[in-house]
VEXVEX-765451 format. One line per field, with one value per atom (N, C-alpha, C): residue number from 1; atom name; x, y, z; residue in three letters. Coordinates in nm, 2 decimals. Layout:
// residues N
num = NUM, ...
atome = CA, ...
east = X, ...
north = Y, ...
up = Z, ...
residu = ALA, ...
This chain:
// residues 59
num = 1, 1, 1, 2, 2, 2, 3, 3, 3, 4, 4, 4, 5, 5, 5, 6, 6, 6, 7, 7, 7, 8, 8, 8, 9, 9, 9, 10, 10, 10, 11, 11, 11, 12, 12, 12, 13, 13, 13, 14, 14, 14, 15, 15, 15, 16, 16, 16, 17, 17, 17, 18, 18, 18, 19, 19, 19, 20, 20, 20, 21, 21, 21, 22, 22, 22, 23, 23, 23, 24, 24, 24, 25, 25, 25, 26, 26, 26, 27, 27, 27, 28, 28, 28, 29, 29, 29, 30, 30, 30, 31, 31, 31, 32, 32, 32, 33, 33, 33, 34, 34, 34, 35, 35, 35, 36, 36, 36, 37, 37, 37, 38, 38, 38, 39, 39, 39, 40, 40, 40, 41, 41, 41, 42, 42, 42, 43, 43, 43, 44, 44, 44, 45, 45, 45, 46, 46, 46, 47, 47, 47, 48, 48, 48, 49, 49, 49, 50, 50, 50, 51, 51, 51, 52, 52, 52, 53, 53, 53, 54, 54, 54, 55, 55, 55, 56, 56, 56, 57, 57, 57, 58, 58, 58, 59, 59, 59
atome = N, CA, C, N, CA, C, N, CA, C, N, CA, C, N, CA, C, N, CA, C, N, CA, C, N, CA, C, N, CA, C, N, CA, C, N, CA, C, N, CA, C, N, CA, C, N, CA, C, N, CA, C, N, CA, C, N, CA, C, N, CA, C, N, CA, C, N, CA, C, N, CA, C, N, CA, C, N, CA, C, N, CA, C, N, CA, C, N, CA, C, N, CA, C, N, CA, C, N, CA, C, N, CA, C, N, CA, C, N, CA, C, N, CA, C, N, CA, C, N, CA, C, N, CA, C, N, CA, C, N, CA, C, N, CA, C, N, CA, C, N, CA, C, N, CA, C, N, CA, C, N, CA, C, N, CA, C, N, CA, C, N, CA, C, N, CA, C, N, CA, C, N, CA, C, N, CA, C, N, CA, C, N, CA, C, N, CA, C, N, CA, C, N, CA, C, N, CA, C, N, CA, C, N, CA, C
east = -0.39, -0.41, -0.32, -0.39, -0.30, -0.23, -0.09, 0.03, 0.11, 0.14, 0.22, 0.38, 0.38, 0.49, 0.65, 0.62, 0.68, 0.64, 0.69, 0.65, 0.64, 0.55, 0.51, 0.54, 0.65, 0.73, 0.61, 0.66, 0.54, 0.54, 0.65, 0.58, 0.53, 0.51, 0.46, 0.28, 0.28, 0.15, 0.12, 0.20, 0.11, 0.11, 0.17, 0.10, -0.04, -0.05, -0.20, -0.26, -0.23, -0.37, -0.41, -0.29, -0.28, -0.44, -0.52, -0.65, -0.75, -0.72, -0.85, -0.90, -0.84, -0.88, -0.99, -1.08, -1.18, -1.19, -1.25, -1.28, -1.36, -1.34, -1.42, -1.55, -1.67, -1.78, -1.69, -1.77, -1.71, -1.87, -1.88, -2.02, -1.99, -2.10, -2.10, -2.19, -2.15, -2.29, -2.39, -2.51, -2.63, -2.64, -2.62, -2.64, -2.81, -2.91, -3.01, -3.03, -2.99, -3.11, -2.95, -2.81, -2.73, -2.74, -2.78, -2.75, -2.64, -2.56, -2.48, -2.55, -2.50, -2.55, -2.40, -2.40, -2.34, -2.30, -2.21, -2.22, -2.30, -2.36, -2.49, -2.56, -2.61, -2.71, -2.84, -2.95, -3.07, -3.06, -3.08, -3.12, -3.27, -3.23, -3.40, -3.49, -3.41, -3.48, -3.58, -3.51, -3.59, -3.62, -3.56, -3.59, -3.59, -3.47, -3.44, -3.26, -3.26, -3.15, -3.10, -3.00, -2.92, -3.08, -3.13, -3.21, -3.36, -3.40, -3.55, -3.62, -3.70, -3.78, -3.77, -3.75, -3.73, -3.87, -3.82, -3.93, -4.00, -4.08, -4.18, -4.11, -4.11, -3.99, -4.04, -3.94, -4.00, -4.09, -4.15, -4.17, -4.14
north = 3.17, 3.05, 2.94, 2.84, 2.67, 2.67, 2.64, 2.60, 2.51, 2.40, 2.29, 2.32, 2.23, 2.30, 2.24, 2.08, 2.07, 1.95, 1.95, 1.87, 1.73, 1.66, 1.51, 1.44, 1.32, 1.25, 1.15, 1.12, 1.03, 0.91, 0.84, 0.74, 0.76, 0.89, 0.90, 0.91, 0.93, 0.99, 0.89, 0.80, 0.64, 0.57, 0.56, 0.47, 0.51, 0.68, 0.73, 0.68, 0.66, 0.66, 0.49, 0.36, 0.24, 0.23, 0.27, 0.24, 0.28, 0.36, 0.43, 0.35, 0.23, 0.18, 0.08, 0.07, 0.02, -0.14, -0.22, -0.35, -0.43, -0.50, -0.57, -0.65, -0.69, -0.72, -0.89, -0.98, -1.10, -1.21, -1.22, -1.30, -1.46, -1.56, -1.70, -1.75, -1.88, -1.91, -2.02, -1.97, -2.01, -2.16, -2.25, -2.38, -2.43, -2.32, -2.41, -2.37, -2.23, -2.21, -2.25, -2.20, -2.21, -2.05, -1.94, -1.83, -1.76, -1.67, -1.58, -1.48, -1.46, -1.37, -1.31, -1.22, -1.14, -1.25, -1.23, -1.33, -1.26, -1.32, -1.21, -1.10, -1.19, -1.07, -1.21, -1.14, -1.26, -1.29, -1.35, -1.41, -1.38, -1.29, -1.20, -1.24, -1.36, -1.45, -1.56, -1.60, -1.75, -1.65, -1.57, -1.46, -1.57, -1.65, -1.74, -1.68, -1.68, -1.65, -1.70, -1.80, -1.96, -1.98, -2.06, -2.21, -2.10, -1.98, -2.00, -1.89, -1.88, -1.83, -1.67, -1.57, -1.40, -1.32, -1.35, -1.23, -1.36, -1.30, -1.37, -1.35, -1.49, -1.45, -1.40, -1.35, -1.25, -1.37, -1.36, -1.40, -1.40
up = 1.87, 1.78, 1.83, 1.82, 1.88, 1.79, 1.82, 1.76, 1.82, 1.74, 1.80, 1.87, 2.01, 2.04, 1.96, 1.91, 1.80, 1.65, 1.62, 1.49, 1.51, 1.50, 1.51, 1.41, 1.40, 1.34, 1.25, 1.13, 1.06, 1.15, 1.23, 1.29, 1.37, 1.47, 1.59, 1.53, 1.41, 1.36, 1.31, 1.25, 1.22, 1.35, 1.42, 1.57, 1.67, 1.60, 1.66, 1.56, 1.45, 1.35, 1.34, 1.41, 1.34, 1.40, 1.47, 1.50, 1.44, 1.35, 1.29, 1.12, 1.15, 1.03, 1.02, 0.90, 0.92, 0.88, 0.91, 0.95, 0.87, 0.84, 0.70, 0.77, 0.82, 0.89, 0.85, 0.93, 0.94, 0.89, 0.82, 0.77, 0.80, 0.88, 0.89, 0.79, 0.74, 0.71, 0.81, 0.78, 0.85, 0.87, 0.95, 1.01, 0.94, 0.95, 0.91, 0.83, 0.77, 0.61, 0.53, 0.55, 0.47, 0.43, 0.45, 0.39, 0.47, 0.40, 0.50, 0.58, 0.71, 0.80, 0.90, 0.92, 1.09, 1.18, 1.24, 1.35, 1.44, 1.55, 1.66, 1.61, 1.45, 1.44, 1.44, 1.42, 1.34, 1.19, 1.17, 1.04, 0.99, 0.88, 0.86, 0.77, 0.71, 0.59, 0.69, 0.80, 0.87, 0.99, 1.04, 1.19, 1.27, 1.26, 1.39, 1.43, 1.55, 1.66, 1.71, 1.75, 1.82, 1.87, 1.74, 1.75, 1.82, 1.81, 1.88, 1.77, 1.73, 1.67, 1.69, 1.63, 1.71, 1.63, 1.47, 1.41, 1.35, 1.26, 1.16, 1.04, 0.97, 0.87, 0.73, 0.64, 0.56, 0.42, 0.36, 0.23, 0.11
residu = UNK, UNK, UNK, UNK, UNK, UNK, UNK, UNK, UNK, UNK, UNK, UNK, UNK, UNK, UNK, UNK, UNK, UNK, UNK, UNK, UNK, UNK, UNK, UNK, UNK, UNK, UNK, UNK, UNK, UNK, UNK, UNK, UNK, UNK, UNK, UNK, UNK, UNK, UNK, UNK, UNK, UNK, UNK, UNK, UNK, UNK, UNK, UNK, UNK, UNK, UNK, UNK, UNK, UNK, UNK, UNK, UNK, UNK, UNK, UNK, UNK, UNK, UNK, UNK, UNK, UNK, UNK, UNK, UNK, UNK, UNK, UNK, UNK, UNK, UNK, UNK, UNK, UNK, UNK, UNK, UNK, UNK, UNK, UNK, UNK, UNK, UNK, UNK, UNK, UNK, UNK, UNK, UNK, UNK, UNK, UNK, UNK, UNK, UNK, UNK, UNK, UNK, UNK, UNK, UNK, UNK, UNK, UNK, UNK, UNK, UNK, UNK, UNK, UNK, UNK, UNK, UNK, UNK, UNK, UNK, UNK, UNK, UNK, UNK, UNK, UNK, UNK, UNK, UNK, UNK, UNK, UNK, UNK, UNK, UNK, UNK, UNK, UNK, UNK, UNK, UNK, UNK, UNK, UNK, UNK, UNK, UNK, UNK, UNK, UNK, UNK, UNK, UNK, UNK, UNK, UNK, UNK, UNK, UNK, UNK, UNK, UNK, UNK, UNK, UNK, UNK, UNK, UNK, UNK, UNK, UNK, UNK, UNK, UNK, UNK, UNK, UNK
């Protein structure tokens, strides 16, 4: 059975874990409709992408 060879100090155990936290998404708002979107996603209401047409927009 694995058994540690000794005991890991709480800060050594918060400095592995300061990475494992999660990240709040970063929302812009949209230049031509004005709605919030992703930074580098599409815009799924107009389905325009830096200024060119991508999908067919929704209704």
């Amino acid at each position: 059975m694995a058994v540690p060879k000794s005991k890991i100090s709480n800060s050594r155990r918060g400095m592995r874990r300061a990475h494992d936290r999660l990240t709040a998404t970063n929302y812009v708002e949209d230049q031509d409709s004005g709605e919030l979107r992703r930074q580098h996603h599409i815009d799924l209401k107009s389905g325009m992408y830096r200024g060119r047409q991508v999908l067919t927009p929704k209704d």
